[in-house]
VMD Tcl script that draws the C-alpha trace (Angstrom):
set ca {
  {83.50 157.24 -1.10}
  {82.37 155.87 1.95}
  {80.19 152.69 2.27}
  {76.52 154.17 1.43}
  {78.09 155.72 -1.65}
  {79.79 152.10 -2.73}
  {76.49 150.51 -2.14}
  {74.56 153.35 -4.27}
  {77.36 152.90 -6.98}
  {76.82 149.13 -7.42}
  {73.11 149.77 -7.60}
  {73.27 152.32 -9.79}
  {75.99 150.27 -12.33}
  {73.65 146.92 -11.99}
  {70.54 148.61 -12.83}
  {71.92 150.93 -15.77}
  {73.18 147.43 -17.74}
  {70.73 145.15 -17.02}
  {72.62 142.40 -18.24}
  {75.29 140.34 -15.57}
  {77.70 141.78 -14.80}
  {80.89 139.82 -14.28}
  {82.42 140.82 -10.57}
  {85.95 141.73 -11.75}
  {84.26 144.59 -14.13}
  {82.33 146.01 -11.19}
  {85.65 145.82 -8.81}
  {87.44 147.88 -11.71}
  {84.92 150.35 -12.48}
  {84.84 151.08 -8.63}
  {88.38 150.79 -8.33}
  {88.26 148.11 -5.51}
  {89.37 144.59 -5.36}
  {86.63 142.06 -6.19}
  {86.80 140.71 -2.92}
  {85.95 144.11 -1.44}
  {82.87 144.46 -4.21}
  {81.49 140.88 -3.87}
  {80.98 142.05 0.07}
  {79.29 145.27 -0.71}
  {77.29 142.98 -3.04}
  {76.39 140.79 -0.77}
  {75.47 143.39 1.31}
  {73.50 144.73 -1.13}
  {71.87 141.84 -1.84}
  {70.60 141.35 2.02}
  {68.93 144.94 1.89}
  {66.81 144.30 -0.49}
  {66.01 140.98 0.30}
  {65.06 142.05 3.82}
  {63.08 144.86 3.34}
  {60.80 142.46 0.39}
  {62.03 145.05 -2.27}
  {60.29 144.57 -5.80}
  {64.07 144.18 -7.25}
  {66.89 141.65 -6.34}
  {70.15 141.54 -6.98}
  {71.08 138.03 -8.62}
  {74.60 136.29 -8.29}
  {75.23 134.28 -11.17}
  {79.05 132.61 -10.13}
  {80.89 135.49 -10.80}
  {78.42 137.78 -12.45}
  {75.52 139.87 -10.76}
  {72.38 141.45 -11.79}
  {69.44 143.61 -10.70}
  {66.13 142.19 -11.50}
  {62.50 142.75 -10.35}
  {61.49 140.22 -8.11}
  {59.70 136.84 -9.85}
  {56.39 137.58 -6.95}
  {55.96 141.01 -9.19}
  {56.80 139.75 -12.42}
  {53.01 139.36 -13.30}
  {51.94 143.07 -12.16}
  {54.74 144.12 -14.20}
  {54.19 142.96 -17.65}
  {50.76 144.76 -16.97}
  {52.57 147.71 -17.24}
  {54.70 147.28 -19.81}
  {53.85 148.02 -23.58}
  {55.80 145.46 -25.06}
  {54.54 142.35 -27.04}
  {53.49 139.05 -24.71}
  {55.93 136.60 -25.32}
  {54.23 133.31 -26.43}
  {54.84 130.34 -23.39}
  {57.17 127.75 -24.21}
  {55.73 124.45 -26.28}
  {56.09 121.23 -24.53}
  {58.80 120.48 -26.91}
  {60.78 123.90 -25.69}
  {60.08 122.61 -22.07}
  {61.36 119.26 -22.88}
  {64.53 120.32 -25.19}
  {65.59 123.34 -22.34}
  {65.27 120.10 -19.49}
  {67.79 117.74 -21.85}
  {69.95 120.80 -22.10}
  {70.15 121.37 -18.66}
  {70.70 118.46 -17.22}
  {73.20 116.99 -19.52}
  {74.93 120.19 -20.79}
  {77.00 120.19 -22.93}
  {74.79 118.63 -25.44}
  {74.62 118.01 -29.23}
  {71.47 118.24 -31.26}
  {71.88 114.95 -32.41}
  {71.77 113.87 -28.35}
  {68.53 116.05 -27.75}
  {66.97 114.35 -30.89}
  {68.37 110.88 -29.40}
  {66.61 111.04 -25.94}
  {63.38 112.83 -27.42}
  {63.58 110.62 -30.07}
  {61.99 113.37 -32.70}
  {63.77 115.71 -34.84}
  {64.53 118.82 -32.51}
  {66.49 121.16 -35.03}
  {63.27 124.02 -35.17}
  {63.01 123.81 -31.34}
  {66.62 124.64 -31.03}
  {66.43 127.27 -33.41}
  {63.81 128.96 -31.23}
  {65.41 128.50 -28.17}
  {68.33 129.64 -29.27}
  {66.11 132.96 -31.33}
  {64.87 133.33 -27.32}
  {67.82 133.54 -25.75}
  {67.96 130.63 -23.64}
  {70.33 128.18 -24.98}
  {73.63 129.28 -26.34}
  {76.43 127.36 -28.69}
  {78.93 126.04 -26.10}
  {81.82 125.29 -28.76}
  {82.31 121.63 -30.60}
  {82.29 118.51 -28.95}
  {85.58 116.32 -29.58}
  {82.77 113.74 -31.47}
  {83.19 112.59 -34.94}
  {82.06 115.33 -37.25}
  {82.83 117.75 -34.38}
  {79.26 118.71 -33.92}
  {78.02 122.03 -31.95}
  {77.44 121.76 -28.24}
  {74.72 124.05 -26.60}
  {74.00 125.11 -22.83}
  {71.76 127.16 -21.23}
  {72.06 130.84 -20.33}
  {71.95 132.90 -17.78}
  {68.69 133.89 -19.21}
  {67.27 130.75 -19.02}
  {68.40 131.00 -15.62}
  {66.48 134.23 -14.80}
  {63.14 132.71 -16.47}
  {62.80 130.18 -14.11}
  {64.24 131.56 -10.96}
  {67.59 130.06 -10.56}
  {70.77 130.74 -9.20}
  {72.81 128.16 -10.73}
  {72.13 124.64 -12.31}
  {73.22 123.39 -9.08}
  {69.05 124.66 -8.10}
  {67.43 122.56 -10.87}
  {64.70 119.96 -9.47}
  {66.51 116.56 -9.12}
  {65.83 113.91 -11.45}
  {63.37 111.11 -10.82}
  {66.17 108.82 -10.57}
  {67.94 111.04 -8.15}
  {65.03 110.76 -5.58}
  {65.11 107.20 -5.56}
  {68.58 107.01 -4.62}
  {67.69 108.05 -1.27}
  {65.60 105.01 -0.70}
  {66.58 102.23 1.58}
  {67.23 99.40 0.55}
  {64.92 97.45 2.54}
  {62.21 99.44 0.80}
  {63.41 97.50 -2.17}
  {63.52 94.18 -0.69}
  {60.84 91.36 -2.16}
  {58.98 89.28 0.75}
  {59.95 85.75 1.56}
  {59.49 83.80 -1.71}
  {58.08 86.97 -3.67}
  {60.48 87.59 -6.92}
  {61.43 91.45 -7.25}
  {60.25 92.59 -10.75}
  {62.99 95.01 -12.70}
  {61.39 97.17 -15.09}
  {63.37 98.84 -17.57}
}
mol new
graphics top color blue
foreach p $ca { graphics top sphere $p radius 0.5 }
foreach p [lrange $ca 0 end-1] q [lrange $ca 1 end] { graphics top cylinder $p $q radius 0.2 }
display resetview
């Protein structure tokens, strides 16, 4: 096969799952070492990103995907025959963002910093796809951890967790110090 052909056989494999797919599977199924794939991937990847294509390919750590482009993903659901999907409650918003963040997390911790029972939000979330179980946590009681998913990751147009928004409190870190500093015989006052 020569490179075209490589290139057309990682499109071809990436649209006909769907779903990731984890790097070592692709190198096997091609019989090349990942190495050797993860270039033609990249590679890939650069096409269609510069000639605007509707799809891109999506690199997830170790797993890729094709997926149409989040510009079209309006026009698209136009066409499609399936049922809307109802947008996320605030609650969903606000459960998914404690999730993220903090990952792994127990219910009882998303109930502690919402401060509200959260057990029917994670049941949806979980219904949607978008959080997964993540194993026990080494807690009394051993309680179930969750994460997010490379779903959630799609929704909202991220590579990694590593492109989330920072935190308020991450902003402010940047600040000088002198910013902070009270005027002569002013008192600083600390909110909590």
């Amino acid at each position: 096969m020569n490179e075209q052909q490589r290139l057309g056989a990682l499109e071809a494999m990436l649209f006909a799952h769907g779903e990731p797919v984890a790097l070592d599977r692709l190198a096997e199924a091609m019989h090349t070492e990942p190495i050797q794939a993860q270039v033609l991937l990249e590679k890939l990847q650069r096409q269609y990103d510069e000639r605007n294509s509707g799809l891109v390919i999506l690199n997830f750590e170790d797993r890729w995907q094709m997926a149409t482009r989040p510009y079209y993903g309006e026009i698209v659901k136009r066409i499609l025959d399936t049922r809307r999907n109802a947008p996320l409650s605030p609650a969903s918003l606000e459960v998914l963002a404690v999730i993220a963040y903090n990952q792994p997390v127990s219910r009882s911790f998303i109930e502690q910093v919402r401060g509200v029972d959260s057990s029917s939000t994670v049941a949806k979330l979980l219904e949607k796809g978008l959080i997964e179980e993540a194993g026990r946590l080494d807690l009394p009681g051993k309680p179930v951890a969750f994460r997010v998913t490379d779903t959630f990751l799609r929704v909202f147009g991220l590579g990694s967790l590593a492109d989330l928004p920072p935190l308020h409190d991450e902003k402010e870190e940047g600040l000088t110090q002198d910013a902070e500093q009270p005027a002569d015989g002013e008192q600083l006052e600390i909110q909590s």
